[in-house]
C-alpha positions in Angstrom: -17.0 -18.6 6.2 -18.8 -15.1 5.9 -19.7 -15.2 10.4 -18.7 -14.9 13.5 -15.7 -17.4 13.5 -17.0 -17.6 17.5 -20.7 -18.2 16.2 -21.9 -15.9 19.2 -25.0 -13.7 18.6 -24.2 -10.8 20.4 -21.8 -9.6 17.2 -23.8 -7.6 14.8 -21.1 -6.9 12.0 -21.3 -9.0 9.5 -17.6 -11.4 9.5 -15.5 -12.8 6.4 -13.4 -15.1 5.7 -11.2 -15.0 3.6 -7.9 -16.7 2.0 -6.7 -18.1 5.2 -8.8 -20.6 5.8 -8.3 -21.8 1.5 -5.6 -24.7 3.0 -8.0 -27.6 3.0 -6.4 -29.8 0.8 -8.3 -33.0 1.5 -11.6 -30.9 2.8 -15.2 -32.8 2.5 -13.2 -35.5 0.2 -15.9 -38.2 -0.9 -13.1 -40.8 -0.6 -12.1 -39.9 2.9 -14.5 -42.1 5.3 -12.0 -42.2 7.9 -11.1 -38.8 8.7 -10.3 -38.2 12.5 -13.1 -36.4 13.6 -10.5 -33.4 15.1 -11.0 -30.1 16.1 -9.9 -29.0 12.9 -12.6 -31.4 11.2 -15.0 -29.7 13.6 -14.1 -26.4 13.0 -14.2 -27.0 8.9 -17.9 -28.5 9.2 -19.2 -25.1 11.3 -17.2 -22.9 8.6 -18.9 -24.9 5.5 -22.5 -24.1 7.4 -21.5 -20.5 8.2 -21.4 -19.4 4.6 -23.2 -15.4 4.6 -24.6 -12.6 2.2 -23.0 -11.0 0.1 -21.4 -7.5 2.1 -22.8 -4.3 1.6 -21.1 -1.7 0.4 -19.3 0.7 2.8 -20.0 -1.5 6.2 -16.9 -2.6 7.7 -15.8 -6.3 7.2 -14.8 -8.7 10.2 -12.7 -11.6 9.6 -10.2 -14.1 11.3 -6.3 -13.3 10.2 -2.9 -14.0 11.0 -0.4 -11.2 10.9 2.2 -11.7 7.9 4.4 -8.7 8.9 3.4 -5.2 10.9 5.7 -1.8 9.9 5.5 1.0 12.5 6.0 4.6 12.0 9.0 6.0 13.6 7.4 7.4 16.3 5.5 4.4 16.9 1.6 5.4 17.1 0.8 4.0 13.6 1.4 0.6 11.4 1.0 -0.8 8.4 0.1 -4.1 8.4 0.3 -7.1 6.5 -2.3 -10.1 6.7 -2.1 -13.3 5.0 -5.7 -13.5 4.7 -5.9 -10.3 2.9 -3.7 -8.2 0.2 -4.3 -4.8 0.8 -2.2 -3.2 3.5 -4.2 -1.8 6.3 -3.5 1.0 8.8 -3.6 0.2 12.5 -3.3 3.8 14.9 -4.5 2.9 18.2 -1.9 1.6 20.5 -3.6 -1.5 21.9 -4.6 -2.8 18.6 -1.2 -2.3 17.4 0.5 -4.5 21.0 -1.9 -6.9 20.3 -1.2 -7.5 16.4 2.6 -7.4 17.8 2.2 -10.1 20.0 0.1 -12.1 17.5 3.0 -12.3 15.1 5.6 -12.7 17.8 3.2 -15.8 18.5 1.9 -16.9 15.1 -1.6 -16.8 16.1 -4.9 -15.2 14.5 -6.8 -12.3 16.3 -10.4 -11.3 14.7 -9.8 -7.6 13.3 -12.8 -5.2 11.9 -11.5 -3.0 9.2 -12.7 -0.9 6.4 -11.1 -1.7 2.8 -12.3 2.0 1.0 -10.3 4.0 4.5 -7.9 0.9 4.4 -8.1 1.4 8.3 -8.4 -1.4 11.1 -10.8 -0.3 13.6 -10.8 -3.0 16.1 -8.0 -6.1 17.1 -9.9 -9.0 19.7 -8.2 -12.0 20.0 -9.6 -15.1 18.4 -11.4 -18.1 19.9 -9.5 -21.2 21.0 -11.4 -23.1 18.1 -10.0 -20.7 16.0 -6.4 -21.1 16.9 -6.8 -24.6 16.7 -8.0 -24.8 12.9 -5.5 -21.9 12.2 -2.7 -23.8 13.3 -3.5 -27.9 11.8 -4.3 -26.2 8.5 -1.7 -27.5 5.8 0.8 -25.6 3.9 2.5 -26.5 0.8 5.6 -25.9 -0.9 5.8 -25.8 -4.5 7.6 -26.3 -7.2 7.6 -22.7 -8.4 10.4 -20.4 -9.1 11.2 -17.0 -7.0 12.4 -14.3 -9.1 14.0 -11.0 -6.9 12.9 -8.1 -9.5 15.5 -5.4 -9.5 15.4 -1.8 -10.6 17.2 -2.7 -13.7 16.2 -5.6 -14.5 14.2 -5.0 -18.1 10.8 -5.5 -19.0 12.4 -8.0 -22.0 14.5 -10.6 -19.7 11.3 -10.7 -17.8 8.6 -11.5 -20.0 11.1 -14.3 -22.1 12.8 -15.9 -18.9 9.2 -16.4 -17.3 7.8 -17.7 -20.4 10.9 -20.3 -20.8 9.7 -21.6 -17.5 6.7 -23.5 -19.0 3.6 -24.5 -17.9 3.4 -26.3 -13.9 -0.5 -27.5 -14.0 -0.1 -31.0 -12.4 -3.9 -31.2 -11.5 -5.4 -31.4 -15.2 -4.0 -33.6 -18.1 -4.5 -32.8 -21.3 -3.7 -28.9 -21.9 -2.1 -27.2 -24.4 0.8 -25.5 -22.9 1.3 -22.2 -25.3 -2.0 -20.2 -26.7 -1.5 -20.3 -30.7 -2.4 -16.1 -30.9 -3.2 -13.1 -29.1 -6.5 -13.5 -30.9 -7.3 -16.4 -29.2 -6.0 -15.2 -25.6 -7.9 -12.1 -26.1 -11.1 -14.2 -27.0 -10.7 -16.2 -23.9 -9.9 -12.9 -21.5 -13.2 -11.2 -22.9 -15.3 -14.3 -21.7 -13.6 -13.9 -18.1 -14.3 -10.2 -18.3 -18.0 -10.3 -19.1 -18.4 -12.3 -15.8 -17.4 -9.0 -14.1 -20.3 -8.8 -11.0 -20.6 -5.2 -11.9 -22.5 -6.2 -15.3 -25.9 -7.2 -15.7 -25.8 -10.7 -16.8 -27.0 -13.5 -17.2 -23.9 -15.0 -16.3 -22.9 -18.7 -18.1 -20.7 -19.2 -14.9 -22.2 -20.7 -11.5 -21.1 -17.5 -9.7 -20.1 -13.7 -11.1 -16.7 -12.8 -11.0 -16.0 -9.7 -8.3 -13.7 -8.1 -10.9 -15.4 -4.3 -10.3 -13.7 -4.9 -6.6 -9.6 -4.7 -6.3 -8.8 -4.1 -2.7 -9.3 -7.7 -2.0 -10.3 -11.4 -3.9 -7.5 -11.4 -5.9 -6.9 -15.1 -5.2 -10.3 -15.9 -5.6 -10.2 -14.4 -8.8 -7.5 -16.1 -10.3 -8.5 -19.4 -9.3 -12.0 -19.1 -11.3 -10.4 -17.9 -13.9 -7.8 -20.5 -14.0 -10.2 -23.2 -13.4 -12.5 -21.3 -16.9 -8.5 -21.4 -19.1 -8.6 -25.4 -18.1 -11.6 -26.6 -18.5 -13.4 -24.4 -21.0 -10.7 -24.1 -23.4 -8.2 -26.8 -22.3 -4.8 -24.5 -22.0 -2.7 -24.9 -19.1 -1.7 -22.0 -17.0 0.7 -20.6 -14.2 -0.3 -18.3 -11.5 2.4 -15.6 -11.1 2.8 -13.6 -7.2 4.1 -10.5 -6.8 5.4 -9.0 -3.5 6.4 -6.1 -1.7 8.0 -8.1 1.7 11.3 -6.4 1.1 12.2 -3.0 3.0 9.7 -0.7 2.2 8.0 -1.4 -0.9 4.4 -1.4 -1.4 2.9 -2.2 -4.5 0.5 0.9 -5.5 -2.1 0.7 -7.8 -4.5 2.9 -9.2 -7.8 0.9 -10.3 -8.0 3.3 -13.4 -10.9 0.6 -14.4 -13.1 1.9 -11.3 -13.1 5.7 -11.0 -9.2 6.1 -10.0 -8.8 5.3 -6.6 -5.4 4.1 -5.4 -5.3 0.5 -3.1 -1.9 -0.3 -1.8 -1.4 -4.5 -1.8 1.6 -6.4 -0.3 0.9 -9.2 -2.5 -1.2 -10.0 -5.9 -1.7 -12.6 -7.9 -2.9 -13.4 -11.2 -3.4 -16.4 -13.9 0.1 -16.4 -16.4 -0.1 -18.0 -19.6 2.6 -18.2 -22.5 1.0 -16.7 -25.8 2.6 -17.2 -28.6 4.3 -14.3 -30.2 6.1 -13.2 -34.2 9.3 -12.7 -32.0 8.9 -15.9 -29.6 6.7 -17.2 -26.7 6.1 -14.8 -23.7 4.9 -14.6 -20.6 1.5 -12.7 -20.6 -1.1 -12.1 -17.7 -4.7 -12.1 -17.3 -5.9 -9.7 -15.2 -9.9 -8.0 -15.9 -9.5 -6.1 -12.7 -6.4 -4.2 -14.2 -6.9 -4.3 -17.9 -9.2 -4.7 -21.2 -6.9 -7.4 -22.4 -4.4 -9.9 -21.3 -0.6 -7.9 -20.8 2.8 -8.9 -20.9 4.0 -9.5 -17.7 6.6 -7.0 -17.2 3.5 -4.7 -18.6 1.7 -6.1 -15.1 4.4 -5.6 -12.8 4.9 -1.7 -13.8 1.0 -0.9 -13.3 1.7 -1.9 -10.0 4.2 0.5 -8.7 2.2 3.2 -10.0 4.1 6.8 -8.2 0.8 8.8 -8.0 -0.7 6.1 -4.9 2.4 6.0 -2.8 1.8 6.2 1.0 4.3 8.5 2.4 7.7 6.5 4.2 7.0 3.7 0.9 8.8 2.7 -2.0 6.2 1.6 -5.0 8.2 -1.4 -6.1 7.4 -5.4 -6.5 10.2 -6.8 -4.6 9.7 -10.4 -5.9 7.5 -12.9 -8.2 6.9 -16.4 -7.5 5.3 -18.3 -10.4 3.8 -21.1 -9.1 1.1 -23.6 -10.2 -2.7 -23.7 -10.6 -2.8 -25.2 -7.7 -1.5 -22.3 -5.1 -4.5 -20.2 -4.0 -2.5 -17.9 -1.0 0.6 -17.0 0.4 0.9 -18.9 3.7 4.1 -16.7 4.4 5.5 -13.3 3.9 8.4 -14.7 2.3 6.3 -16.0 -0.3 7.7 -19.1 -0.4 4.7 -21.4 0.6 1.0 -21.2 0.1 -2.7 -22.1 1.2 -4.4 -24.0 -1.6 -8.3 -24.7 -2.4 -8.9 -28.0 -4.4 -12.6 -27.8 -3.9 -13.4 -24.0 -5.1 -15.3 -23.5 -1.5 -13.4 -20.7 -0.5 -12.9 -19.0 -3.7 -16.8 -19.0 -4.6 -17.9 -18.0 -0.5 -15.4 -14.9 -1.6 -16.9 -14.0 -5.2 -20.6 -14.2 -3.0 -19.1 -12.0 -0.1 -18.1 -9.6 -2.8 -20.3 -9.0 -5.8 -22.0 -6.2 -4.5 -18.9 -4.1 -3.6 -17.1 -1.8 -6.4 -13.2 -0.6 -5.5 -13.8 3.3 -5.7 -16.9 4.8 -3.9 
């Protein structure tokens, strides 16, 4: 998951992978003797042996992707493109790299890009391997239950936090939770035990793996699925995850990781664990998010830090131009739309992301 997705020794950068390949839903099950053995199976073995080191900080990062959506300048020489394997928006300038991305999304196929997260800048496009294609296109997507909500200028930060708390709680992998946290006390307890697993602190940790909060360009889907995985089975309440999305126009969501020394990062998507909390004036919708904040947030709270004016790239509108709540269970967008998602059942993926990671901080 963190090599060469072609496994030849000639590359010397270091390669990750990253949310795309989170879709195996029945990967390395114990009760699944009779798998085919298929390319896909094959491919899913070398991955699971290919796990790396943690990256160093400031070396560029290679890794398998499919194109979600690319948006060229007017005149052409630069985009701003969109991966499903990878929130933050990257910049493409030179004019091969930017055919070939073209033609990859035109064709709904990965290409291997090199790119570095703290320039947000791709530096090289190469097509990926035949093996690669192969896995990329058996993986399964699913479709969930969850509920799209188009945010609007107007809409207000009240109708948002009470109609996404109405919707209840859609965990349908673990029985037994209690749907609505009692207090903010309690949430708060709860969000200060996720937040001392930040990678950036010294430890010890009472987790298997540190969580790579102190790093926002990317992992966000790792993130929340730790932390979701710590709300049910540490303290037994259920939880949402909650998208948002700038795949509308030209929105970008823009955020500056006041956290980490300031530095803006520009996403297309993030995501985050929702829970209900209950309140003196009713239940509502709040968010966990360590990366972001020193406390859990309401979720309208969330939204706004994320169209934050002072990290707007120039031709972009900072706005979320949709949320999809959805359950535990969705790890990634497997779309632009947003409307279906990668998931990871066995926590491989997200832990091989928190150890490619936990050495890297957001702001240089």
């Amino acid at each position: 998951m963190r090599k060469n997705t072609s496994f030849r020794s000639t590359i010397n950068f270091p390669v990750i992978y990253t949310i795309a390949l989170a879709s195996i839903v029945t990967a390395f099950s114990a009760c699944n003797k009779s798998r085919p053995v298929t390319a896909a199976v094959v491919r899913e073995q070398q991955l699971r042996a290919a796990v790396g080191k943690p990256l160093a900080q400031s070396q560029e990062i290679t890794s398998v992707v499919t194109v979600a959506n690319i948006r060229t300048s007017g005149d052409g020489k630069t985009a701003r493109v969109m991966f499903l394997q990878n929130p933050q928006i990257l910049n493409v300038t030179d004019a091969a790299d930017i055919a070939m991305l073209k033609t990859a999304l035109d064709q709904n196929q990965p290409v291997m890009i090199t790119f570095d997260p703290w320039q947000a800048k791709v530096s090289h496009v190469v097509a990926a391997s035949q093996q690669d294609k192969e896995y990329f296109n058996s993986k399964p997507v699913i479709g969930s239950p969850g509920t799209a909500i188009t945010i609007d200028r107007t809409t207000s930060a009240e109708i948002i936090d009470r109609q996404t708390a109405a919707m209840g709680v859609l965990d349908i992998t673990t029985p037994g939770l209690t749907n609505v946290i009692p207090d903010f006390a309690t949430a708060q307890q709860m969000f200060d035990y996720m937040a001392h697993q930040c990678c950036q602190l010294p430890g010890p940790y009472t987790l298997d793996h540190c969580i790579t909060f102190q790093y926002c360009p990317d992992g966000c889907y790792a993130r929340a699925h730790k932390m979701c995985w710590i709300m049910n089975k540490k303290y037994h309440y259920g939880t949402q995850k909650v998208f948002s999305f700038a795949n509308a126009g030209i929105d970008e969501l823009c955020v500056k990781a006041q956290k980490w020394n300031g530095c803006c990062i520009n996403w297309w998507y993030h995501v985050a664990p929702l829970v209900t909390i209950k309140t003196p004036t009713g239940p509502k919708a709040y968010v966990f998010d360590p990366a972001m904040f020193d406390q859990p947030v309401l979720l309208s709270t969330w939204l706004h830090f994320q169209q934050n004016p002072d990290c707007v790239p120039t031709g972009s509108v900072p706005h979320v131009s949709m949320i999809n709540i959805q359950p535990t269970s969705a790890y990634s967008p497997a779309s632009y739309s947003g409307y279906s998602f990668d998931t990871d059942p066995t926590f491989y993926y997200t832990n091989s992301t928190l150890v490619s990671y936990e050495n890297l901080i957001s702001c240089p």
